[in-house]
C-alpha positions in Angstrom: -30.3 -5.1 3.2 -28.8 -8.0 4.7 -25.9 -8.3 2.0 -25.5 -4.3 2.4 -25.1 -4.8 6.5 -22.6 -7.2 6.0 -20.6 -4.7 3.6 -20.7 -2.3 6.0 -19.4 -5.1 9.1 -16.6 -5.6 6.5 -15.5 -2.1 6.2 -15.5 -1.3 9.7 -13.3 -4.6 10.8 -11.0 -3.9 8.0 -10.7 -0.5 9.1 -10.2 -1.2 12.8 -7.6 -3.6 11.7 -5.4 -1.1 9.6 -5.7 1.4 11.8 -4.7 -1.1 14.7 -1.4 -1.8 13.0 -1.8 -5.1 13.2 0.4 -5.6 16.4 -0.7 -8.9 17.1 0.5 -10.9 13.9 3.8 -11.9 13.9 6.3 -10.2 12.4 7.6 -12.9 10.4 4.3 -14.0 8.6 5.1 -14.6 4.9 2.4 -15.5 2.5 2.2 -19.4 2.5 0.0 -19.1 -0.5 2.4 -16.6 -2.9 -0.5 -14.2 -3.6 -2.4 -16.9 -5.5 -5.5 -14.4 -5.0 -3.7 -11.5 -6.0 -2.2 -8.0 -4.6 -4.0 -4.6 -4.0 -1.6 -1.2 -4.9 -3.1 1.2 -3.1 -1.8 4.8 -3.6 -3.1 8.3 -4.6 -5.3 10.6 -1.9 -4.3 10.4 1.7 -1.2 8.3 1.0 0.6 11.4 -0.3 1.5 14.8 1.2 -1.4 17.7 1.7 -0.7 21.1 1.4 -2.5 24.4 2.9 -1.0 26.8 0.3 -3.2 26.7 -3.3 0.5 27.5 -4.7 1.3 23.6 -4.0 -1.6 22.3 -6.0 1.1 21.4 -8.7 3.3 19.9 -6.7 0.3 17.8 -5.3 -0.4 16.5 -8.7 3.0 15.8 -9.1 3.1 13.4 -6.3 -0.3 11.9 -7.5 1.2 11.4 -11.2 4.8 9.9 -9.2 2.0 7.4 -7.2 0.3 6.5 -10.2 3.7 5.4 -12.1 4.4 3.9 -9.1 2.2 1.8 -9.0 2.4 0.5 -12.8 5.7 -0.3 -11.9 4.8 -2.2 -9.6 1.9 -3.6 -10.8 3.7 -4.6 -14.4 7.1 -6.3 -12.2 4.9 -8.6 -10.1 2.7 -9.8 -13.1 5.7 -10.1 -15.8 8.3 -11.4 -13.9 6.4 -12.8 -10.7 3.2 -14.5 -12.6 1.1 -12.9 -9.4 -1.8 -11.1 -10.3 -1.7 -7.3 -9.9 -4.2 -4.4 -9.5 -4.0 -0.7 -8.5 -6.5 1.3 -6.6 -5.7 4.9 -6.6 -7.7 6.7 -4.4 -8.4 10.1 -6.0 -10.8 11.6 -3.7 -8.9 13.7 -1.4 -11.8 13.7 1.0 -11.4 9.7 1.5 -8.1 9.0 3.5 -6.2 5.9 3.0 -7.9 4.1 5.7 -11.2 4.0 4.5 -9.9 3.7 0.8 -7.9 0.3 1.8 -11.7 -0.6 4.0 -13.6 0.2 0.9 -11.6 -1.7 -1.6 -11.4 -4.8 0.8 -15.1 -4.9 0.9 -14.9 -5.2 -2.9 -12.0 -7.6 -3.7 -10.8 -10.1 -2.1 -6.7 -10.5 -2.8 -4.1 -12.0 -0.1 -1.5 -9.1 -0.6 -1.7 -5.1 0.1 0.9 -3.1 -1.2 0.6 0.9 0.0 2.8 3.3 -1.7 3.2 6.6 0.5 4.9 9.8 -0.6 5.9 11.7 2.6 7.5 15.1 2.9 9.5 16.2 6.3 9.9 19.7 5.9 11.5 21.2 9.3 14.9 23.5 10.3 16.8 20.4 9.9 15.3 18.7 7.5 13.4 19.5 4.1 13.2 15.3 2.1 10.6 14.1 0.3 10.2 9.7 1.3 9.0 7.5 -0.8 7.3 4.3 1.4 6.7 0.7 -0.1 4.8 -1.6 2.6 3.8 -4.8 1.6 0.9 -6.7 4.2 -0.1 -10.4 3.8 -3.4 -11.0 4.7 -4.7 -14.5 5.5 -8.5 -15.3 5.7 -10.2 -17.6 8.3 -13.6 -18.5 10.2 -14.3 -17.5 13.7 -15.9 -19.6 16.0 -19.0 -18.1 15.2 -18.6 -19.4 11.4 -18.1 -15.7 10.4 -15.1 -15.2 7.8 -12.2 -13.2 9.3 -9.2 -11.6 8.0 -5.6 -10.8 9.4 -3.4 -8.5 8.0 0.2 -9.3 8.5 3.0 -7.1 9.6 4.9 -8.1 6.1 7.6 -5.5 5.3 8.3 -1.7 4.8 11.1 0.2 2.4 11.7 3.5 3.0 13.4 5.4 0.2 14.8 8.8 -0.7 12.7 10.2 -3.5 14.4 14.5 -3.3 16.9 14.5 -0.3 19.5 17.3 0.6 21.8 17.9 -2.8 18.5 16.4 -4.8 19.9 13.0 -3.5 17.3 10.5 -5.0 16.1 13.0 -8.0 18.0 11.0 -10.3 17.5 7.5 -9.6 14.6 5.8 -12.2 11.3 5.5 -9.7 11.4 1.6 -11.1 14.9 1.3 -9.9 12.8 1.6 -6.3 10.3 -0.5 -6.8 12.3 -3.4 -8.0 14.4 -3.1 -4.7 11.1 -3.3 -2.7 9.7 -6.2 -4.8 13.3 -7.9 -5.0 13.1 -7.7 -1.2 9.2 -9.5 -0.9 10.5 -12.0 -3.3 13.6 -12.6 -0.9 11.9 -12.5 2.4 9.3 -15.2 1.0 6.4 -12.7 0.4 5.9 -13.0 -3.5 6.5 -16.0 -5.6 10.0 -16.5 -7.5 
């Protein structure tokens, strides 16, 4: 029970924590360890776009199967050519959003790196573009002064690229041409070991 309480403490400060944004933590926070624990991909449910209309079931597993190859980009990249370890966690419960999913992982695994992939569509009288998202999050461990083990997730970095734009702008370009910007870019900004 006591092992189950402290799960459940766990899930709550790491959701409070995302759902906070983080403000606090510098912006600037790079990983001082290179991931030597390991990064989370999260993507799947609740990181990609809903629809109302049972027509755009389809198109909501087509997102899912663009999140999933997504991520094995990304996961295969930072293992091969970074020597980082790499896992994905794609949420496929569409009752679970991505909050709770990222709480309920974290409670399971301990790693030093989040990645989220996000698939957003702004359809309006201006605009109809689906985005693709990439944000990376350090997270650092500690004690508090109680002895009690905390965790900070940093404000790391976010890439925000065109995945279907006006003209099909983006339908073209290879979806690992996107994630080896975004993991070029970690690897510059001193996120990810060379």
């Amino acid at each position: 029970m006591k092992n189950f309480l402290k799960s459940l403490t766990l899930v709550f400060v790491i959701s409070a924590l995302t759902l906070a944004g983080c403000a606090s933590v510098p912006e600037n926070v790079a990983n001082p360890d290179k991931n030597k624990l390991g990064i989370l991909i999260f993507a799947g449910e609740g990181f990609n776009p809903t629809y109302d209309d049972p027509q755009d079931q389809k198109v909501k597993a087509t997102w899912l199967e663009t999140s999933k190859k997504l991520t094995e980009y990304l996961e295969a990249e930072i293992e091969q050519e970074h020597h980082t370890d790499a896992e994905q966690a794609i949420n496929l419960n569409s009752r679970t959003d991505s909050n709770t999913f990222i709480a309920q992982q974290f409670a399971q695994k301990r790693v030093d790196g989040l990645i989220q992939v996000r698939i957003s569509h702004i359809k309006n009288t201006s605009e109809n573009t689906i985005y693709l998202k990439l944000a990376y999050n350090a997270v650092q461990y500690g004690k508090n002064e109680q002895g009690g083990d905390t965790m900070i997730i940093g404000k790391g970095i976010e890439e925000k690229y065109t995945l279907v734009g006006v003209n099909f702008e983006g339908s073209k370009t290879p979806l690992n041409y996107f994630t080896h910007d975004f993991i070029r870019k970690l690897s510059q900004k001193g996120f990810i070991a060379d």
